[in-house]
C-alpha positions as CSV (number, residue, x, y, z in Angstrom):
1,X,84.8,107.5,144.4
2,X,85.3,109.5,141.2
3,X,88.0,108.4,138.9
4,X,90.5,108.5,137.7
5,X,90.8,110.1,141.9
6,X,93.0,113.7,141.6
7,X,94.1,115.2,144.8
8,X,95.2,119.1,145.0
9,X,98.8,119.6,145.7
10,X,99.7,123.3,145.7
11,X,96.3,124.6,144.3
12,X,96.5,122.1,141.2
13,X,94.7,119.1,140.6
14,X,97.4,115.8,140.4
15,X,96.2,112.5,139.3
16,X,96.3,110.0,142.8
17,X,97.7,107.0,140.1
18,X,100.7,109.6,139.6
19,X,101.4,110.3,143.5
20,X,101.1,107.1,145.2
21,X,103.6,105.5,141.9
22,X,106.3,108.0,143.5
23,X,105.5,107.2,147.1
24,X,105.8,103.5,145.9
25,X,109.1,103.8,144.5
26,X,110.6,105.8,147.0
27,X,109.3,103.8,150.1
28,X,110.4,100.2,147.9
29,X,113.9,101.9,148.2
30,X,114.4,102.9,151.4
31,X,112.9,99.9,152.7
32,X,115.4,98.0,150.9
33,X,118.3,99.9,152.2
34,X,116.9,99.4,155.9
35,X,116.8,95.4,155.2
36,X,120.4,95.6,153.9
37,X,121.5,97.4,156.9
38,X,120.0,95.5,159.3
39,X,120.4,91.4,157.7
40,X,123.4,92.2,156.2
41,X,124.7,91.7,152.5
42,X,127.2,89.1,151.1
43,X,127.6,90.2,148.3
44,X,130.5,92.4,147.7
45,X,129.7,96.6,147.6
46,X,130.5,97.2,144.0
47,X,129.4,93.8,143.2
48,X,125.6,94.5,145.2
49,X,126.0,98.7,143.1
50,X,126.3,97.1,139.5
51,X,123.0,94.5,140.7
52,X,121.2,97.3,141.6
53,X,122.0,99.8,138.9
54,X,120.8,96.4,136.2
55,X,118.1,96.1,137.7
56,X,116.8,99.7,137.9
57,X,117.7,100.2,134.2
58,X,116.1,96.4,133.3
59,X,113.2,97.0,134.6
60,X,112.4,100.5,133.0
61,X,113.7,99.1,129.6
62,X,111.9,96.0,130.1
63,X,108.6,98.1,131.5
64,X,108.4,100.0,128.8
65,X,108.8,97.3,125.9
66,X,106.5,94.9,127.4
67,X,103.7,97.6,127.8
68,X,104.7,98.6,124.0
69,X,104.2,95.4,123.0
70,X,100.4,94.6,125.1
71,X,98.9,95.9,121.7
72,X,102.0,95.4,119.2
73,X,100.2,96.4,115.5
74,X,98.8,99.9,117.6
75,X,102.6,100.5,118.7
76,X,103.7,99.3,114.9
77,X,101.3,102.3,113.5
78,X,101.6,104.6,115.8
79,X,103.0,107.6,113.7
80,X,104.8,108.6,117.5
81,X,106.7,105.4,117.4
82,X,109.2,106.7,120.8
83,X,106.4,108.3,122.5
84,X,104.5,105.5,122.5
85,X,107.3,103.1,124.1
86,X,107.6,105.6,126.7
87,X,103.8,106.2,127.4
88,X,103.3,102.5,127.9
89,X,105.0,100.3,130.9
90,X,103.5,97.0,133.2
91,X,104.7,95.7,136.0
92,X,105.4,92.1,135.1
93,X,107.9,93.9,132.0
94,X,109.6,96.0,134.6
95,X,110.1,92.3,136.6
96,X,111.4,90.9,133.8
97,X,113.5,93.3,132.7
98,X,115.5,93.6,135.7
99,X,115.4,90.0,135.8
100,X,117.4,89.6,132.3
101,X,119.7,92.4,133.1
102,X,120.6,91.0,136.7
103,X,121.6,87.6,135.3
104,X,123.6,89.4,133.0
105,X,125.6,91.8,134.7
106,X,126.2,89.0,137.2
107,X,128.4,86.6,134.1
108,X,130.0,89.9,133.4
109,X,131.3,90.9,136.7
110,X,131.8,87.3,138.0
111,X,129.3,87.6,140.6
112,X,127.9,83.4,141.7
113,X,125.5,84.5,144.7
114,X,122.2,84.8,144.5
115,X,121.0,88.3,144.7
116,X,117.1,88.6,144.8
117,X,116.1,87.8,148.3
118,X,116.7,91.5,149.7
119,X,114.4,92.8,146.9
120,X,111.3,90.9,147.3
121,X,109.6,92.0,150.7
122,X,110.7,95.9,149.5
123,X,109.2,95.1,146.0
124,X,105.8,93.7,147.6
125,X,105.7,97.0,149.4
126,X,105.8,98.9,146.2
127,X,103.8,96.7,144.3
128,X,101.0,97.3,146.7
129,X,101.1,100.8,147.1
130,X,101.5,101.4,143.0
131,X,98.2,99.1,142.7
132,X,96.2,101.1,144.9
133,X,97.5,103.8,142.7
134,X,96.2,102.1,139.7
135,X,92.8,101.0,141.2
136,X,92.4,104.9,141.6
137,X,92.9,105.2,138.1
138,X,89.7,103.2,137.6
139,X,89.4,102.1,133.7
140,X,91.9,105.4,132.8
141,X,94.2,103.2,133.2
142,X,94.3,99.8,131.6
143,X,94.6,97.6,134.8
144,X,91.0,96.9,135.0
145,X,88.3,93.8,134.6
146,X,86.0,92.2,132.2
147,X,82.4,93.3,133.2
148,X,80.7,90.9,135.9
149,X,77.6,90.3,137.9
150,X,79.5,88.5,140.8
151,X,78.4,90.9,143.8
152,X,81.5,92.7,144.0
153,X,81.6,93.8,140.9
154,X,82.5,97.4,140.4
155,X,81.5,100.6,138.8
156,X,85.4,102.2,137.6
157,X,84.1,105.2,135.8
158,X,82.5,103.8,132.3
159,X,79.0,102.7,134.5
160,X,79.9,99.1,134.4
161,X,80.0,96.5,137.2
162,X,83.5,95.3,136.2
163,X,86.2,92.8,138.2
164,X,88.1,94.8,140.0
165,X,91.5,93.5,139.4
166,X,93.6,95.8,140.8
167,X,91.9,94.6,144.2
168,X,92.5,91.6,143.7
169,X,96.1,92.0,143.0
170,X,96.5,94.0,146.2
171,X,95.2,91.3,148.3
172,X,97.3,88.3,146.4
173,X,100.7,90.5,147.0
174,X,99.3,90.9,150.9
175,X,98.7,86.8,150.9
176,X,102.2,86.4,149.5
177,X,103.6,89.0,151.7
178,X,102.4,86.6,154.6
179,X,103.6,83.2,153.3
180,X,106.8,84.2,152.1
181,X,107.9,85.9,155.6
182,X,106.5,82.3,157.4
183,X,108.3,80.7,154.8
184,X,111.6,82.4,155.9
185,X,111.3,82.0,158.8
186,X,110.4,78.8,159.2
187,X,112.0,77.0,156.5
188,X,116.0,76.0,155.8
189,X,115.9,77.9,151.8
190,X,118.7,77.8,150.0
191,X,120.0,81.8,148.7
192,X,118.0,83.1,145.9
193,X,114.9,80.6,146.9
194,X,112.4,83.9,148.4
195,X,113.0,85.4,145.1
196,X,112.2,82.4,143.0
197,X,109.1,81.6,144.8
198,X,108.1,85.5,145.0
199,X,108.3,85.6,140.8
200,X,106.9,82.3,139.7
201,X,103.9,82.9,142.2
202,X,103.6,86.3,141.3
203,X,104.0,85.4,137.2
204,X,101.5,82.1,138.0
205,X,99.2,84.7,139.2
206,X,99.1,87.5,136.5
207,X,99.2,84.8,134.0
208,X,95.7,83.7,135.2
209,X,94.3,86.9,136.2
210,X,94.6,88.0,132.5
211,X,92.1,86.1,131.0
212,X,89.7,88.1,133.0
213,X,91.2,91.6,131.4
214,X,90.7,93.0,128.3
215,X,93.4,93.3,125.8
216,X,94.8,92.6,122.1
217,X,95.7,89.4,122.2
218,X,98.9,87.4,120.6
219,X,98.9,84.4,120.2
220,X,96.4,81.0,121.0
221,X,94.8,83.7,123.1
222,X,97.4,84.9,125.3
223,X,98.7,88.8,125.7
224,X,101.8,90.1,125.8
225,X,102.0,89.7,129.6
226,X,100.7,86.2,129.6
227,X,103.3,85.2,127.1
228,X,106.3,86.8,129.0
229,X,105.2,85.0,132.3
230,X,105.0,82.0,130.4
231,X,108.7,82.5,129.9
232,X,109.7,83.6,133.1
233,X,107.9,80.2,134.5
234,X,109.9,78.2,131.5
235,X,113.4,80.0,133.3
236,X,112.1,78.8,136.5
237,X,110.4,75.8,135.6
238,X,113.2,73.3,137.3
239,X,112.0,74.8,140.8
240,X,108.8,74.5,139.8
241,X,109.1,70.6,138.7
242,X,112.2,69.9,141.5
243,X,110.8,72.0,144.5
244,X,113.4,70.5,146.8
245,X,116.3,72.4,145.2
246,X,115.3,75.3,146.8
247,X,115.5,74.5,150.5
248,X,119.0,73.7,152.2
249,X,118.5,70.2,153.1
250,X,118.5,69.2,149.4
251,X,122.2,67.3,148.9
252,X,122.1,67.0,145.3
């Protein structure tokens, strides 16, 4: 497979990474409105439009600053200060993003539910399709592995057997797929608890899988990314300590 992988759409050659990013999206979406429509919703209509429009906008903001900041004194020098906040994004800055602006449109409207549980099995889906998007990319885009000799290493277009992360990622989101469905189905959670578990596994998991990429790093050898998981586990770290707040038969 050559990469970065084009496909011809209308006689002209278009990047794969680019396509199957807009089939993610689109799919995420509409797979979310068909799990509305058929669990249901409790949360109010304009309550559920002002969740959704904060967490579209948080998690482009938060995409964009996070991927910025993955090499902060290149994005500091850059003479194209703008152009280079909207040429970089990640996917743990767009989950974070929409994470902050959530809980904050939610104080400012009122709104005491928890809101996350319709968005995770639509944001696996998207997740998964937008990583086989970037694992097309191969090392044109900057979602790929240290060099390896494990067996499964792989060539991604420099002519180095290199982790292929992007892989791995897909099969973690397919694992978590699995458990979290069994775990809804099977488990009294309390509202809110498949989103919980869905970020600080996902956040547990990208936290590790970075210190097998390459990347400018911040601080005590962390990135950018590490560090914001890092904070996203801190948010959630009561769940993580206290596990039995988020099932139903906890009494308090």
């Amino acid at each position: 497979m050559p990469f970065p992988y084009s496909i011809t759409i209308f006689g002209s050659p278009v990047l794969l990474h680019s396509v199957l990013e807009t089939i993610g999206i689109f799919v995420a979406f509409r797979y979310y409105l068909w799990l509305k429509k058929r669990k249901g919703d409790t949360v109010e209509k304009t309550n559920r439009l002002a969740v959704v429009t904060a967490a579209i906008f948080g998690a482009v903001f938060g995409s964009h600053l996070i991927g910025a900041l993955e090499n902060a004194p290149q994005w500091l020098h850059s003479p194209h200060f703008w152009q280079y906040f909207y040429g970089n994004k990640t996917l743990v800055g767009g989950l974070a993003g929409g994470l902050v602006f959530v809980e904050v449109t939610k104080k400012m409207i009122g709104e005491r539910q928890a809101t996350g549980d319709l968005f995770v099995f639509p944001l696996l889906l998207g997740m998964i399709i937008g990583r086989l998007g970037c694992f097309s990319a191969g090392v044109y885009e900057e979602t790929y592995g240290f060099p390896t000799k494990l067996p499964w290493g792989m060539d991604l277009g420099d002519g180095l057997l290199r982790h292929p992360v992007t892989l791995y990622e897909i099969l973690f989101l397919m694992l978590l797929w699995f458990v979290m469905a069994q775990l809804s189905k099977r488990k009294p959670l309390q509202q809110g608890a498949i989103y919980k578990l869905f970020l600080i596994a996902y956040l547990t998991f990208r936290l590790l899988l970075d210190f097998i990429k390459p990347g400018w790093r911040f601080l005590f050898g962390l990135g950018t990314i590490q560090l914001t998981c890092i904070t996203g586990l801190l948010y959630y770290s009561r769940y993580i300590i206290h596990p039995k707040l988020l099932f139903k038969t906890y009494a308090g």
